[in-house]
C-alpha positions as CSV (number, residue, x, y, z in Angstrom):
1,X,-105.0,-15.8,14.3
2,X,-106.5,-17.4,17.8
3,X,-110.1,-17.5,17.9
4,X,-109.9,-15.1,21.2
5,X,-108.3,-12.8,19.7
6,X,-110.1,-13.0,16.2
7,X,-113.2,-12.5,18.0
8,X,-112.1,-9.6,20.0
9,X,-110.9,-8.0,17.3
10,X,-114.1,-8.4,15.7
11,X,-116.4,-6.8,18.4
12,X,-114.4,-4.2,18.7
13,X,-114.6,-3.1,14.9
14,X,-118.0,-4.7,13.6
15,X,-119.7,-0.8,14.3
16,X,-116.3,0.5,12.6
17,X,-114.1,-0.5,9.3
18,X,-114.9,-4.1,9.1
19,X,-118.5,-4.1,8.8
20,X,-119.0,-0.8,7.2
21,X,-119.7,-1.3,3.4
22,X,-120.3,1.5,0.8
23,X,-122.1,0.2,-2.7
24,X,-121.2,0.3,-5.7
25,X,-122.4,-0.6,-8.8
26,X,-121.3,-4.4,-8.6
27,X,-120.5,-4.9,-4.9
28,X,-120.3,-3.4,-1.8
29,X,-116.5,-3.3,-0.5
30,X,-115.7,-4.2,3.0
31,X,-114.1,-1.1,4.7
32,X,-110.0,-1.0,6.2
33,X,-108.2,1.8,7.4
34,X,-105.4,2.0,5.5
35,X,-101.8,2.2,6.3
36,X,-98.7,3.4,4.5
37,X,-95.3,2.1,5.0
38,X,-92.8,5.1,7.0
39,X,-90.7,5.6,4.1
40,X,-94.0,6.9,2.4
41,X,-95.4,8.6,5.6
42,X,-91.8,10.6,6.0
43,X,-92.3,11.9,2.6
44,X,-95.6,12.8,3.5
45,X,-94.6,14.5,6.7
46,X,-92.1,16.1,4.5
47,X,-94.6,17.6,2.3
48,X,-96.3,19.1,5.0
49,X,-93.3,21.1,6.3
50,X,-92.3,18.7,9.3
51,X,-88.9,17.7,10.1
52,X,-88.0,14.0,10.1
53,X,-84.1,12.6,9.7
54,X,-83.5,12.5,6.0
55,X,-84.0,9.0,4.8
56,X,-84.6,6.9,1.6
57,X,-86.1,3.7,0.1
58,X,-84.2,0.9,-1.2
59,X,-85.8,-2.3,-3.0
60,X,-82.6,-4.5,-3.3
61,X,-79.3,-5.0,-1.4
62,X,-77.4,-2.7,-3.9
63,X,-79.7,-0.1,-3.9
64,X,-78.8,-0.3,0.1
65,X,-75.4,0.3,-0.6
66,X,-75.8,3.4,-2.6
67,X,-78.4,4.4,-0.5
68,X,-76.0,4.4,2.5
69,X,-73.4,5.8,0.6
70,X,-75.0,8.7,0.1
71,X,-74.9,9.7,3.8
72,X,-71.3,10.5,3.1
73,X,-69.9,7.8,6.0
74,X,-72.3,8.9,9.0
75,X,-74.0,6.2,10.7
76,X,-76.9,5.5,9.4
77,X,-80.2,3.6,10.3
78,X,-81.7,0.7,8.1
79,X,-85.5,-0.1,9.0
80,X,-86.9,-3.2,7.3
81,X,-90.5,-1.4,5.9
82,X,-93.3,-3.9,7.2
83,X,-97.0,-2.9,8.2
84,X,-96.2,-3.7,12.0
85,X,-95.2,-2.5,14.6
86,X,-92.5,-3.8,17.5
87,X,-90.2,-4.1,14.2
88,X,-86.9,-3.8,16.3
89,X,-87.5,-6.3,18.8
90,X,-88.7,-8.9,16.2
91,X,-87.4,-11.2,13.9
92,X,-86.8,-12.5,10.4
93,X,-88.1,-16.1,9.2
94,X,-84.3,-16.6,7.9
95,X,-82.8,-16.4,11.7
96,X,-81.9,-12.6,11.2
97,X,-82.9,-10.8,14.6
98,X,-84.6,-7.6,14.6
99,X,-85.9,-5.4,11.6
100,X,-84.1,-2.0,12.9
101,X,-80.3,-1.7,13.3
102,X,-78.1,1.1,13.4
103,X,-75.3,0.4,10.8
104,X,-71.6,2.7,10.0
105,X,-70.8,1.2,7.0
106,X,-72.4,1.2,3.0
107,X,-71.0,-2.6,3.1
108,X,-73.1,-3.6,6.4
109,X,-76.6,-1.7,4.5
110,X,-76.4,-4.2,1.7
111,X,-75.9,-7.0,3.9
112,X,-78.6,-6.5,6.0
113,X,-81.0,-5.6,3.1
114,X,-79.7,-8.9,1.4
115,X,-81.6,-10.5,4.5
116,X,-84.2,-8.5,5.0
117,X,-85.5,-8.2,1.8
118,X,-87.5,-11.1,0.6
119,X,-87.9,-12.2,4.0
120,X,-90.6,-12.5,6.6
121,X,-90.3,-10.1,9.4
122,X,-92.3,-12.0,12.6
123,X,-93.0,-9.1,15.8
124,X,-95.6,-9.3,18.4
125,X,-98.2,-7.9,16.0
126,X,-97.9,-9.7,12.4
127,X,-98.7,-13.7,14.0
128,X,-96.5,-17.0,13.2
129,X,-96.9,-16.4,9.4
130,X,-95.2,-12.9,9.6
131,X,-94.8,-10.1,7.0
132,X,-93.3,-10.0,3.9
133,X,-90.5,-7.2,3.8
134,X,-90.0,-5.6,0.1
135,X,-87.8,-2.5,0.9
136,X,-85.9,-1.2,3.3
137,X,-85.3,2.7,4.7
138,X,-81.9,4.1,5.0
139,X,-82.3,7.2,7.9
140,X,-79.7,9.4,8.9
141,X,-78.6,7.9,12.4
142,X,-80.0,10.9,14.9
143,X,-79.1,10.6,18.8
144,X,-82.2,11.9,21.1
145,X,-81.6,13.1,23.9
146,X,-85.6,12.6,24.9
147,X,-88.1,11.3,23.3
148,X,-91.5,12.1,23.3
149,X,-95.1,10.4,21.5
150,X,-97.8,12.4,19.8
151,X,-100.7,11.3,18.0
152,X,-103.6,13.1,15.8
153,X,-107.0,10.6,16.5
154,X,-111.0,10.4,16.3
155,X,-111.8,10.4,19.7
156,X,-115.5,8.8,20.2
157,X,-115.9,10.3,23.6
158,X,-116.2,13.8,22.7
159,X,-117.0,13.4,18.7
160,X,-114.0,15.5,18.1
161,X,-110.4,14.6,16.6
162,X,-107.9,14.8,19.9
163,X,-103.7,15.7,20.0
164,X,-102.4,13.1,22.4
165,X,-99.0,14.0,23.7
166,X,-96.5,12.6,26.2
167,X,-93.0,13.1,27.6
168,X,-92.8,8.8,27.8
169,X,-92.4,8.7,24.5
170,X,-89.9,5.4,22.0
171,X,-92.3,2.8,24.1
172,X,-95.5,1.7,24.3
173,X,-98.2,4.2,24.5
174,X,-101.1,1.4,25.9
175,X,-97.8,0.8,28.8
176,X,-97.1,4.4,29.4
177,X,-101.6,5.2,29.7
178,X,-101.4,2.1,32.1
179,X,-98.7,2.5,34.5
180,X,-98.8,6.2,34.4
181,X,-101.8,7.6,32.9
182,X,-101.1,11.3,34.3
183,X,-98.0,11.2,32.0
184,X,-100.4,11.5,28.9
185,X,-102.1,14.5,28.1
186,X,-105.5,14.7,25.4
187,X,-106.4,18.1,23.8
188,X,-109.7,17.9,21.8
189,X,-109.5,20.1,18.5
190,X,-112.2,21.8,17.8
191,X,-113.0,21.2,14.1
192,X,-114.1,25.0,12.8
193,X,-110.9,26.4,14.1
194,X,-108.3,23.7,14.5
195,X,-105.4,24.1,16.0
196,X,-103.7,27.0,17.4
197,X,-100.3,27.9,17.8
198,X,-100.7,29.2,21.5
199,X,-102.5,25.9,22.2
200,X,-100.4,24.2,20.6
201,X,-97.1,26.0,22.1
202,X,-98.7,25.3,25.8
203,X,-99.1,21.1,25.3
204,X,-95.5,21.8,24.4
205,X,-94.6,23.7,27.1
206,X,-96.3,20.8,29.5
207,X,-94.0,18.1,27.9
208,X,-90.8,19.8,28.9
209,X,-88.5,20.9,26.2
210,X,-85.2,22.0,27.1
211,X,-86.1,25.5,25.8
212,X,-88.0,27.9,24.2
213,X,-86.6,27.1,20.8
214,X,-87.2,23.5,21.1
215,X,-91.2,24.6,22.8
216,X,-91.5,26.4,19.4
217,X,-90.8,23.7,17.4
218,X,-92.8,21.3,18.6
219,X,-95.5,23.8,18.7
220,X,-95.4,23.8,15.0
221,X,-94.8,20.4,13.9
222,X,-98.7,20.0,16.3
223,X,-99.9,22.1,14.2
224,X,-98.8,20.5,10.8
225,X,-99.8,17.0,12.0
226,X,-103.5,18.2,12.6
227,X,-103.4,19.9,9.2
228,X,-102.0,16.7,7.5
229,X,-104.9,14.7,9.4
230,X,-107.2,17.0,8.4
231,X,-105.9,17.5,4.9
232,X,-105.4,14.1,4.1
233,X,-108.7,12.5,6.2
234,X,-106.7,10.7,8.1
235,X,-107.7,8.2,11.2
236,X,-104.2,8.3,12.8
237,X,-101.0,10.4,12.8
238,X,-98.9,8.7,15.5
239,X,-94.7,10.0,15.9
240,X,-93.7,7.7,18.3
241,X,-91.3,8.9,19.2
242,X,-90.7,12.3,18.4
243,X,-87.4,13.3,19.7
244,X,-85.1,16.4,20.9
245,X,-81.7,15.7,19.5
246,X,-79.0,16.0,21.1
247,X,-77.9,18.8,18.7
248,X,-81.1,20.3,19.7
249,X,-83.2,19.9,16.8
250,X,-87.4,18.9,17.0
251,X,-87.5,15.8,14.9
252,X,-90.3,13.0,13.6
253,X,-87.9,9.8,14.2
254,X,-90.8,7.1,13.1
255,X,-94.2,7.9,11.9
256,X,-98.0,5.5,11.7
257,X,-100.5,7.2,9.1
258,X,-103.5,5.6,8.6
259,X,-106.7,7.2,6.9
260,X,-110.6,6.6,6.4
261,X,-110.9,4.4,3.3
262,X,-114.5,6.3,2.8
263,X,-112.6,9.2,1.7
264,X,-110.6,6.9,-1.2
265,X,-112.2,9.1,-3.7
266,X,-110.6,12.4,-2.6
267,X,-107.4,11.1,-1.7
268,X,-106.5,9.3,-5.0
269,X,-103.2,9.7,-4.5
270,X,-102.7,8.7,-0.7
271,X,-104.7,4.9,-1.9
272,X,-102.2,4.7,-4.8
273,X,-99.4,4.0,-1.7
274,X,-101.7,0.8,-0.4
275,X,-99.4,-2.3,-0.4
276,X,-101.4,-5.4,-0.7
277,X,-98.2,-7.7,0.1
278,X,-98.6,-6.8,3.4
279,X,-102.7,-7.9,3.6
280,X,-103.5,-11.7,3.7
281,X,-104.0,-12.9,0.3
282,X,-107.5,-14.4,1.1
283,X,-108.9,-11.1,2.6
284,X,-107.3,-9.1,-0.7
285,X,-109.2,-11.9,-3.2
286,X,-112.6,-11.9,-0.9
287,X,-112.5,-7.6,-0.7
288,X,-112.7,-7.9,-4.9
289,X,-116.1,-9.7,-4.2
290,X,-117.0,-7.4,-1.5
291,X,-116.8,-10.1,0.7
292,X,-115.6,-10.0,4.2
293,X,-112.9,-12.2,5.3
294,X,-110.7,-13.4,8.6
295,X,-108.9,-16.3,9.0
296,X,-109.3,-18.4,12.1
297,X,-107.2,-21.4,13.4
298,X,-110.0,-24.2,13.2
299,X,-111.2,-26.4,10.8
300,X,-115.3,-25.7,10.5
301,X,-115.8,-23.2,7.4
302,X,-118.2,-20.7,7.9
303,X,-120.0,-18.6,4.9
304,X,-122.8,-16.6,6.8
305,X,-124.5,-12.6,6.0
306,X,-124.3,-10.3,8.4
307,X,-121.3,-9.6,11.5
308,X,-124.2,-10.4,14.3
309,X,-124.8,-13.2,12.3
310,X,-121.4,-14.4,12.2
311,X,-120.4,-13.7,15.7
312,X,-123.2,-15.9,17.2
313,X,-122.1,-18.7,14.4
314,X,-118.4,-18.5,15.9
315,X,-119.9,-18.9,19.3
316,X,-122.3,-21.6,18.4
317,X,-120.1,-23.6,16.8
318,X,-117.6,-22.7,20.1
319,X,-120.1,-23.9,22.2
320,X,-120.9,-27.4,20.8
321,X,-117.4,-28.1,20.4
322,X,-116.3,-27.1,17.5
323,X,-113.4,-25.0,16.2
324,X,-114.2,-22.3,13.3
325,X,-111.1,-22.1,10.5
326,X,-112.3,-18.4,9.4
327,X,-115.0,-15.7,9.4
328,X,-116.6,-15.2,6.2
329,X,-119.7,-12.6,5.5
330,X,-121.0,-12.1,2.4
331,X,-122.9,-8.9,3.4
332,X,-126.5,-8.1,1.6
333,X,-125.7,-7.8,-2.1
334,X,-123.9,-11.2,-2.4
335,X,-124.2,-12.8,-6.2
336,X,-123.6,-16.6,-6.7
337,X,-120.3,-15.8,-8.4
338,X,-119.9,-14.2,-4.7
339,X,-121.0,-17.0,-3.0
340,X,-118.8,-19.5,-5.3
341,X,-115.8,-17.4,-4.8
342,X,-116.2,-17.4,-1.0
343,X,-116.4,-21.4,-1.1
344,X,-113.5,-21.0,-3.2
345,X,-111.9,-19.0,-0.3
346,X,-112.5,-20.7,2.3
347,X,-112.0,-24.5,0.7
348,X,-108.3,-23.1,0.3
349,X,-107.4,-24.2,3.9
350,X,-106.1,-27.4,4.0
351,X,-107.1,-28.0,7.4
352,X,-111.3,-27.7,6.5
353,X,-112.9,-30.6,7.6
354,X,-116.6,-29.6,7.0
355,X,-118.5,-26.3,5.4
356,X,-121.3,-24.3,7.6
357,X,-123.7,-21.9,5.3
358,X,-125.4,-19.9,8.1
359,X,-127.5,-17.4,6.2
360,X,-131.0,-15.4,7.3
361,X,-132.5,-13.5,4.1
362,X,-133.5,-10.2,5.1
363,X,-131.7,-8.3,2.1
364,X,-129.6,-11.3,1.4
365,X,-132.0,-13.2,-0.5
366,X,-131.5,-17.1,0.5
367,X,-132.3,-18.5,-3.2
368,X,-129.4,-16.6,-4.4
369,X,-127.5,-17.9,-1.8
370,X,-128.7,-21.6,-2.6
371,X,-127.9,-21.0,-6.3
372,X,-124.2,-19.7,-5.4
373,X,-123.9,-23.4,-2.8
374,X,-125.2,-25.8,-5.7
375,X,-122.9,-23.6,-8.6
376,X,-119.8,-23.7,-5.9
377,X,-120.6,-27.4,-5.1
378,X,-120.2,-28.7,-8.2
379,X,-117.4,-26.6,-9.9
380,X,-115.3,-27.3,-7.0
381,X,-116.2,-31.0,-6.6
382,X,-117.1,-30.4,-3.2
383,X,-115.8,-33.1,-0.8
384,X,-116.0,-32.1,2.4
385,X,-119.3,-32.1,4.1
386,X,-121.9,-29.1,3.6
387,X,-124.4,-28.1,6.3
388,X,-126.7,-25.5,5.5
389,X,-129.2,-23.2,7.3
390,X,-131.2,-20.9,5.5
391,X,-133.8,-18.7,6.6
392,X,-135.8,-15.3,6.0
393,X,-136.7,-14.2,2.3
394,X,-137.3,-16.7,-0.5
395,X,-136.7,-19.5,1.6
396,X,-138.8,-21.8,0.5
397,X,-137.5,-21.1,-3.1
398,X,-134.2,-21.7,-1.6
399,X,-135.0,-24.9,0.1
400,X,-136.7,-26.1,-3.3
401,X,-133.0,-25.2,-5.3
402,X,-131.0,-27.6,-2.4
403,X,-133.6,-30.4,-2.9
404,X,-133.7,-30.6,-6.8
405,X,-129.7,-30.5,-7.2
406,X,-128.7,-33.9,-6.3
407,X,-126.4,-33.0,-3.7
408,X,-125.5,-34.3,-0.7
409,X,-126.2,-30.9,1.1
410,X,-127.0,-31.4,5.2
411,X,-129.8,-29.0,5.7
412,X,-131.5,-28.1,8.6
413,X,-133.6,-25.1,10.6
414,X,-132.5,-24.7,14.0
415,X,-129.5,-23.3,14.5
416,X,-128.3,-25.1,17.5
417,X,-128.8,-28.5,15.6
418,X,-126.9,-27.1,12.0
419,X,-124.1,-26.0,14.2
420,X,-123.9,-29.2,16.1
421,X,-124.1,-31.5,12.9
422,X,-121.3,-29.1,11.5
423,X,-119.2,-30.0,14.4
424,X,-120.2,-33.9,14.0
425,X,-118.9,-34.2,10.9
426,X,-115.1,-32.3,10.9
427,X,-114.2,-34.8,13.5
């Protein structure tokens, strides 16, 4: 990940998922919205009474087959099951192009799944390194003749979860709000009475079915999406696009779920569907720890407490020339196990040329810290070069711990010089 676009990402969700922790009795887990592959959020949308084309799940090439078979010789869809979107327009890491095809034979499903699956599916949203694809979805091929986008959010503004709905729909919705914003239309929902059927029959009525049948059925799947959102605590139920057939039928062609990982414990069965092939292995090990953890493209490691914290480290380091491999917080509760693991992280990028420890004690207390640096430095025979700033409780303590180990530890209290003699010594 760039380090403009890491740090974007980062301001944008420091007061949300990434830097909201909930403890526990050993650590405090970093916070993601999770998502669900579409074969799962179809059968979710099923259970809730909407109407999607029927589909299923295959995990090898024969299962493809069969799948496809099934459909009785109709043309069919196959849909390589990734946590990205742009999936048609991108490609695999094998030379295959695109992760959506439509298909008219059983024989051309298990080729295709012979490719995809296994592979690494690369689109405009997964990075160079791609996503791994472990099943496929077979879908009944169905022919819109419009297609439309809905979406069940938490809108900040007004505090309240909004329907947004628009006749643009199979393309982007950030492209359709920017080149024609009056083509979108937000409803809040009010959350003692939900939605309604007349409110949601007039948002249909807007879009421009072709009748009143079609305005009807709309209508309702509205309706169900906000109870699934609500049912389910969800953060996002996005049909893009929902379609009128050609045969005239209301149908959810591709479906984004994602829901509020505070609300794990009530939605056992929703967390059971997390795939963790489709996280970065590093964030997956470092949210065990409760640590929080990005990867960068530079070669200065960076272990610091704290997102405000860690954001001015990224720019410091920016700033005197240097080039941060990751972002690393070990939050407030952080043990020297902790601390040992996130060396162990972030020492497993070959391209890390030096270590910055950027930590102010306020709950985070910095003799912990100091215990974690000398346990991690010499378990993991340490060779690259270690600056460390520590600061705020039990600092001195902390100080005392670096000085009596031995090690060739580069300590220092200003921030501007720490983050300068990191960047000295990675070149």
């Amino acid at each position: 990940m760039s380090m403009f676009r890491a740090v974007n990402l980062l301001r944008s969700h420091t007061a949300m998922a990434r830097s909201s922790m909930r403890s526990t009795p050993s650590v405090a887990m970093q916070k993601r919205f999770l998502s669900i592959h579409e074969y799962l959020s179809v059968n979710l949308l099923n259970k809730f009474g909407i109407d999607t084309p029927k589909s299923l799940p295959a995990s090898t090439p024969e299962e493809a087959y069969e799948a496809a078979k099934s459909f009785g010789g109709k043309p069919v869809v196959i849909k390589a099951q990734v946590l990205a979107g742009g999936r048609g327009k991108g490609h695999f890491d094998n030379g295959l192009q695109g992760g959506v095809h439509l298909i008219n034979t059983p024989e051309e499903a298990r080729d295709l799944a012979s490719k995809m699956i296994g592979a690494h599916l690369i689109t405009k949203q997964t990075g160079a390194a791609g996503r791994l694809c472990n099943k496929v979805m077979i879908a009944e091929a169905r022919t819109p003749a419009h297609e439309y986008y809905v979406a069940v959010l938490n809108d900040r503004v007004s505090q309240l979860p909004v329907l947004i709905a628009s006749n643009q729909g199979g393309t982007s919705i950030e492209e359709v709000a920017k080149e024609n914003p009056d083509a979108i239309i937000t409803t809040p929902i009010d959350f003692k009475n939900g939605l309604g059927q007349d409110k949601a029959l007039e948002i249909a009525k807007k879009l421009g079915f072709s009748g009143a049948e079609q305005e009807k059925a709309a209508a309702d799947i509205f309706v169900k999406l906000y109870k699934l959102f609500e049912a389910k605590d969800a953060t996002q139920v996005e049909i893009n696009p929902l379609a009128e057939t050609k045969d005239g039928a209301v149908l959810c062609m591709d479906a984004k779920l994602g829901f509020d990982d505070n609300a794990d414990f009530r939605q056992e069965d929703v967390f059971q569907l997390r795939d963790v092939t489709q996280e970065d292995p590093a964030e997956v090990d470092a949210a065990k720890y409760g640590l929080n953890f990005i990867k960068l493209d530079g070669n200065i490691g960076c272990l610091v407490n704290g997102a405000g914290l860690a954001m001015a480290t990224l720019d410091v380091l920016t700033f005197n020339g240097g080039k941060p491999a990751n972002f690393l917080d070990v939050g407030g509760s952080a043990t020297a196990a902790a601390v040992k693991k996130a060396f162990e992280i972030v020492l497993s990028s070959q391209e890390i040329r030096s270590i910055f420890v950027n930590i102010f004690g306020g709950i985070m207390r910095c003799d912990v810290i100091a215990e974690g640096i000398v346990q991690a430095t010499k378990e993991l025979n340490l060779s690259v070069p270690l600056v460390v700033r520590l600061q705020g409780t039990k600092e001195a303590e902390a100080k005392e711990i670096l000085r009596n180990s031995g090690l060739k530890i580069l300590a220092f209290d200003g921030l501007d010089e720490a983050a300068s003699k990191a960047v000295e010594v990675a070149k």
